[in-house]
C-alpha positions in Angstrom: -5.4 -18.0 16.5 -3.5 -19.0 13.4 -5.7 -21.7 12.1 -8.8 -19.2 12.8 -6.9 -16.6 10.2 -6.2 -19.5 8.0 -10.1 -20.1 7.6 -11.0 -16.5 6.8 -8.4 -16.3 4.2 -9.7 -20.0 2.6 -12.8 -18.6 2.2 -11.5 -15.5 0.7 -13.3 -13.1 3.5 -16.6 -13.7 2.5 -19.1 -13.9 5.0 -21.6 -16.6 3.2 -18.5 -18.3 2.8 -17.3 -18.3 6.1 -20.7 -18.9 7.6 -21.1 -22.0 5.9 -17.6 -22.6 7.4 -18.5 -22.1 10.9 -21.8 -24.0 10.4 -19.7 -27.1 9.4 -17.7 -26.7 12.6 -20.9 -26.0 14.9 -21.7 -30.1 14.1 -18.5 -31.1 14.9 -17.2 -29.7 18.0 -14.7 -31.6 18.6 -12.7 -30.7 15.4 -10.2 -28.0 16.0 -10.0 -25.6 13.7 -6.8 -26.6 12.5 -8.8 -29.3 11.2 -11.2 -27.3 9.2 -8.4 -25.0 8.0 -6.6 -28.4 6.3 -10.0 -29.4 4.3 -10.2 -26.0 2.9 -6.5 -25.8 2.2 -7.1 -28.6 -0.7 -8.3 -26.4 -3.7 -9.6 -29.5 -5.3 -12.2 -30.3 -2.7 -13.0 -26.4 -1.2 -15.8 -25.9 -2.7 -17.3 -28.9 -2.0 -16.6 -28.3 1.9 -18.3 -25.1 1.5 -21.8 -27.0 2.1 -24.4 -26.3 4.7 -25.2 -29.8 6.3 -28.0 -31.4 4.4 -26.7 -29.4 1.4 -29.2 -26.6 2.1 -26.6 -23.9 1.6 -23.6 -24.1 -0.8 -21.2 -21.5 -1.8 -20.8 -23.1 -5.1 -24.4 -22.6 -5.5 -24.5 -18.9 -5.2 -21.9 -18.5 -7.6 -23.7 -21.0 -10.5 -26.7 -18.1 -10.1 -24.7 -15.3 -10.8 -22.7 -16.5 -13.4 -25.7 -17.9 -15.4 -26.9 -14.5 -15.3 -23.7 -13.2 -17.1 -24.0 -12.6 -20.8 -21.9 -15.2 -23.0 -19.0 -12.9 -23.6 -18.4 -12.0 -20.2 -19.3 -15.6 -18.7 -16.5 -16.6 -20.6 -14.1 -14.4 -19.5 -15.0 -15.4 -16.1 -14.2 -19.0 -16.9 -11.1 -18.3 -18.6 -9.9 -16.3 -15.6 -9.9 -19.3 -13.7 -6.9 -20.2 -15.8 -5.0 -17.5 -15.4 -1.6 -18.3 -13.4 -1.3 -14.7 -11.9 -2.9 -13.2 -9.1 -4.5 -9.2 -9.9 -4.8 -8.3 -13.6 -5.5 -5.6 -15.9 -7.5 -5.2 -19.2 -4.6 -6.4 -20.7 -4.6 -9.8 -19.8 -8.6 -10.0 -19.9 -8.1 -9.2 -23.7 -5.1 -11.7 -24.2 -7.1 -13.8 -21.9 -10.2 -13.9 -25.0 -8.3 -12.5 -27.9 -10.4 -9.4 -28.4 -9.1 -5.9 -28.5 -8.7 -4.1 -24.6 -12.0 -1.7 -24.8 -14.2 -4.7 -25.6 -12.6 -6.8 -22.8 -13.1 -3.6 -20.3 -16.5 -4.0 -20.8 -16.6 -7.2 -19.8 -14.7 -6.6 -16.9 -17.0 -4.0 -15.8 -20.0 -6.7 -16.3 -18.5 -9.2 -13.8 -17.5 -6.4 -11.3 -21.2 -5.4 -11.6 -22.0 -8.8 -10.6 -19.3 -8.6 -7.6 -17.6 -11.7 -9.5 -14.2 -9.9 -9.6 -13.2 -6.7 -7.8 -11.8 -3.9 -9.0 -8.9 -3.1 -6.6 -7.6 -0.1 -8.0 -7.8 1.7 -11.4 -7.1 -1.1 -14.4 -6.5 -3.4 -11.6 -9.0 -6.5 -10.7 -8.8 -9.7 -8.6 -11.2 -13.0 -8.0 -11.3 -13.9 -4.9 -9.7 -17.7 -4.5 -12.8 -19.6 -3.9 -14.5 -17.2 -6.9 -11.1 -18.3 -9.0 -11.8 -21.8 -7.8 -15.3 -21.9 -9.8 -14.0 -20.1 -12.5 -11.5 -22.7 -13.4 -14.0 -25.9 -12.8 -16.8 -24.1 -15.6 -13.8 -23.7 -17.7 -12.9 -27.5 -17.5 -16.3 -28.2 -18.0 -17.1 -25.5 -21.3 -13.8 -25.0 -23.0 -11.7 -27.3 -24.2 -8.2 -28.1 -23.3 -6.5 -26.9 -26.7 -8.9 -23.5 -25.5 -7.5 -23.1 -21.9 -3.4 -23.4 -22.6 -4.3 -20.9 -25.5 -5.3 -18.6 -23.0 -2.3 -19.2 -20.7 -0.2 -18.5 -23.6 -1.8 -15.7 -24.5 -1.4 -14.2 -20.9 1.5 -15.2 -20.1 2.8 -13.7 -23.8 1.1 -10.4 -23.3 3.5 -10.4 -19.8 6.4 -11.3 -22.0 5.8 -8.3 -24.5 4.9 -5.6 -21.4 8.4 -6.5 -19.7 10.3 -6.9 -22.7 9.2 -3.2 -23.5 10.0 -2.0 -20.2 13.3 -3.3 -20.4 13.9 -2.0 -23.5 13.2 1.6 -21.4 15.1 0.4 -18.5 18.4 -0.5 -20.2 18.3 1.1 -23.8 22.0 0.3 -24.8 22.3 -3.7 -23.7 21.1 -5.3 -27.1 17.3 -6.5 -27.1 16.3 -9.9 -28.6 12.5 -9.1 -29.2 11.3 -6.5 -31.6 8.6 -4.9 -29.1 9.3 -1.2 -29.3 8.9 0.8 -25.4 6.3 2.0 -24.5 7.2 4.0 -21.3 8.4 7.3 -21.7 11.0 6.8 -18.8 13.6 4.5 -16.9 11.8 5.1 -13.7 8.7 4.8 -15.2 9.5 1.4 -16.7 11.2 0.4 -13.8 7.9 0.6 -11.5 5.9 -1.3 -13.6 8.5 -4.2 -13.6 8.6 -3.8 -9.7 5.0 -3.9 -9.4 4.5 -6.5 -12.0 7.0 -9.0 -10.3 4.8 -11.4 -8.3 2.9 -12.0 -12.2 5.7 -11.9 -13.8 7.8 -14.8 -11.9 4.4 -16.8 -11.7 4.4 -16.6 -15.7 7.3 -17.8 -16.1 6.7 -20.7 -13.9 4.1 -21.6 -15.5 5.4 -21.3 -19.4 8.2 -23.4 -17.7 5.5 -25.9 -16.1 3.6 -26.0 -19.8 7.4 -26.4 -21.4 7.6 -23.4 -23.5 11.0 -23.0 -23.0 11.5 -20.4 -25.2 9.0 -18.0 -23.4 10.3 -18.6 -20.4 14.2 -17.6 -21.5 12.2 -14.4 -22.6 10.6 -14.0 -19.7 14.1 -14.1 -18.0 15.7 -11.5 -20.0 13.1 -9.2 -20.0 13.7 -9.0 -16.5 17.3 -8.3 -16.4 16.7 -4.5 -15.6 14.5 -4.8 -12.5 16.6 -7.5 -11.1 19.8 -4.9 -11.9 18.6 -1.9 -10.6 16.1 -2.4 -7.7 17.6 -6.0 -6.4 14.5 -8.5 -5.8 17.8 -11.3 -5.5 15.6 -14.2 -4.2 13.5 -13.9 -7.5 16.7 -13.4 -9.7 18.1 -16.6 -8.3 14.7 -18.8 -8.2 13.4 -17.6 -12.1 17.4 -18.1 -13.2 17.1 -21.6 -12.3 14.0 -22.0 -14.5 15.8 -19.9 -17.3 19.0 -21.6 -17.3 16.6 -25.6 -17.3 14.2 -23.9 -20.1 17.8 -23.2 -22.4 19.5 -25.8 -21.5 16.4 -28.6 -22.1 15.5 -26.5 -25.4 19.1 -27.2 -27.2 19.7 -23.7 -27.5 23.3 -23.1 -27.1 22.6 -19.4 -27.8 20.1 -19.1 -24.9 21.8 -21.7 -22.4 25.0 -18.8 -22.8 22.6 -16.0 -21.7 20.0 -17.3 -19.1 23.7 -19.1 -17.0 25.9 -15.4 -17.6 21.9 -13.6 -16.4 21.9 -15.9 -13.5 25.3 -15.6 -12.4 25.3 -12.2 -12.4 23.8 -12.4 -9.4 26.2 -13.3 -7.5 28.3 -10.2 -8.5 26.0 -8.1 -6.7 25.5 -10.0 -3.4 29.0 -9.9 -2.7 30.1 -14.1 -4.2 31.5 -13.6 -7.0 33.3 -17.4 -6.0 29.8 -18.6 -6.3 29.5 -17.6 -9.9 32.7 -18.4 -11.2 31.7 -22.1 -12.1 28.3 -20.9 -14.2 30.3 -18.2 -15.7 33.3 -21.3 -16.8 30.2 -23.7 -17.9 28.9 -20.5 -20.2 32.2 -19.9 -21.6 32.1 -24.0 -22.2 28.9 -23.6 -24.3 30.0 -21.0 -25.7 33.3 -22.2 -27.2 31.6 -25.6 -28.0 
């Protein structure tokens, strides 16, 4: 059944996790399991579902053991990862993520894969499980102050913004290029893929810059994207970030930006075929423009 899938996904396939689950459902047999797929569906209060009855067995309590066994460096690169907006990362994030250089932060990574906190997915590519991600983020609140966690936030979600703004700058060489970051793919294609691949992070970044009201970030994000969304499509994701571009400029006061992020927006409508549909955005950026 549906809500039975639910469940096993909420508890992020792991069998303690899911046991602990079905022994809360056991008790109560006259909950369906629609039920005990809406408590875990609040992120706020899953962990605390997680318990055995009579507290005997709690999720939350296998994960305090391991991470106290982390070293300090790595336990906070745990906690900071709670924070991350994204979904799989590389070494490049883990190091924005705690402002050391990449080989350091690889080692760390390889710490908390040792102590199956993370999982390494493919090469340079990790994930936390949700309920894992869920701890993560409630140490952080408790060990790292605010002004700590939105640095690293910005500091991921700025180490996106320089990766796709060098792709793009790979993808389409002759359009002019805002930021300074020189490429570092050695082809279109190349550069291309990584954009593709990237996407998912890359549109959650730039929700969340928009969410923390970094405006300007998010208008970078937006054009660094401008080659994937040319030349391999991905229109629902042109239209949904070019919302947040075009609110980012326009909120910011930047005339200069509002004129880009509403002609990168439109755009899209050129290539799906209603070009009637863009023809107001494209008269409003002409507006700015001229004013």
């Amino acid at each position: 059944p549906a809500a039975a899938r639910a469940v096993a996904e909420l508890c992020g396939g792991m069998p303690i996790a899911v046991h602990v689950a079905a022994a809360r459902l056991a008790v109560r047999p006259h909950w369906p399991l629609s039920r005990l797929a809406d408590e875990l569906a609040d992120e706020r209060h899953r962990l605390r579902t997680l318990v055995a009855e009579g507290g005997a067995l709690a999720v939350e309590l296998c994960f305090d053991v391991s991470y106290r066994g982390l070293p300090p460096d790595a336990a906070r690169l745990y906690r900071l990862l709670g924070v991350y907006p994204g979904d799989d990362f590389g070494r490049g994030v883990a190091a924005a993520l705690l402002g050391t250089p990449e080989a350091e932060a690889e080692r760390f990574l390889a710490v908390l894969v040792d102590a199956s906190m993370i999982a390494d997915t493919a090469y340079d590519r990790y994930r936390c499980h949700d309920l894992v991600r869920l701890h993560a983020r409630r140490l952080a609140e408790q060990h790292d102050p605010a002004p700590e966690r939105e640095r690293a936030v910005w500091s991921a979600v700025s180490w996106y913004r320089d990766r796709a703004a060098s792709a793009d700058r790979a993808a389409t060489p002759l359009r002019p290029h805002r930021t300074r970051v020189m490429t570092e793919f050695g082809t279109r294609a190349a550069a291309l893929d990584w954009l593709e691949g990237e996407l998912p992070n890359l549109i959650t970044c730039l929700r969340t810059a928009h969410g923390f009201g970094w405006y300007e970030l998010v208008c970078e994000l937006y054009d660094a994207l401008w080659g994937v969304f040319l030349y391999r499509g991905h229109y629902a994701e042109w239209i949904s970030a070019g919302r947040l571009a075009v609110d980012a400029a326009t909120i910011s006061g930047d005339r200069g930006a509002e004129v880009r992020m509403v002609n990168q927006a439109a755009a899209v409508h050129l290539r799906t075929g209603r070009p009637e549909v863009g023809l107001e955005p494209y008269r409003r950026a002409l507006a700015v423009a001229r004013s």
